[in-house]
N, C-alpha and C positions, 0 to 999 in steps of 0.2 A: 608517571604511568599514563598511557594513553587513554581516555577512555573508550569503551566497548562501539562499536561499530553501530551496532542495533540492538534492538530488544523484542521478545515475541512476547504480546501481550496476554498471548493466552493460546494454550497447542492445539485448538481448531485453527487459528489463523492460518489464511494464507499470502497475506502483508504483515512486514515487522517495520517498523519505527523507526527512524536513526537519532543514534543518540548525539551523533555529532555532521558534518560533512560528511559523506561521502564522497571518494572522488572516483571520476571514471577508471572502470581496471581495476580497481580495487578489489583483490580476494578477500570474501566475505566467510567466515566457518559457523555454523549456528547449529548445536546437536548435532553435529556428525555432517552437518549440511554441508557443500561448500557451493556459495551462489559469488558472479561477480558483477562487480556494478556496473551494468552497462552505459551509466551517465554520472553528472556529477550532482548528487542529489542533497540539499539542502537539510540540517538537523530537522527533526519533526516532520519528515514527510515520508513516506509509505516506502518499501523496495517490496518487489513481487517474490514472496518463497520459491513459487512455481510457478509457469507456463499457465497465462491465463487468457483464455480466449474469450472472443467479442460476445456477454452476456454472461459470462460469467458473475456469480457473485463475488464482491469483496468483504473478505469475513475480517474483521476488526475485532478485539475484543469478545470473540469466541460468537459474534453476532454481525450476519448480515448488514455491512452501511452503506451498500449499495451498487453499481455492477458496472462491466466494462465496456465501453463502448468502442472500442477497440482491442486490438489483442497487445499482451506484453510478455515479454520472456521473464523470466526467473531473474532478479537482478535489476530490472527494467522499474524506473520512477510510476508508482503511480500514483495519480493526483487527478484534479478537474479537466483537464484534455483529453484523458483516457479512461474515465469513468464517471457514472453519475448516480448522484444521490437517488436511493429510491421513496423518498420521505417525502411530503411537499414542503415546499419552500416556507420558512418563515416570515416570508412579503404575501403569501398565496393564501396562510389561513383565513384572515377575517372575510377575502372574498369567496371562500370556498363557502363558509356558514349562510352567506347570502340568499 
């Protein structure tokens, strides 16, 4: 048995997970969804549910982790090239207290 493609962490998301490789072209089906992978995206790294444009948030875990700084199609890797944390940096707090 193959395992599952991806996983939606939670139904506000608009990123799901992959449980394994992804490979480019690959039909994806998630609720009735059907998205395809527009690249060959690594286990543990994000696919776009939907069409997300530059400043968009990325909702993870039913909660904003942060937004895009480019745009991506439905299918489309997203990761730190194409989005940024909106937290400060764990190297940034002790100087922020300053």
């Amino acid at each position: 048995m193959t395992a599952p493609a991806v996983i939606l962490l939670h139904g506000d998301d608009n990123v799901v997970v992959c449980c394994r490789t992804v490979e480019e072209g690959e039909p994806i089906c998630l609720n009735g969804v059907d998205i395809v992978a527009a690249e060959r995206v690594a286990l543990g790294h994000k696919l776009a549910r939907i069409d997300l444009p530059a400043g968009a948030k990325v909702i993870k875990y039913g909660a904003s982790i942060g937004s895009m700084t480019a745009p991506v199609q439905a299918g489309g890797w997203v990761h730190m090239h194409n989005m940024k944390s909106d937290y400060i940096g764990a190297h940034l707090r002790d100087a922020a207290k300053g």
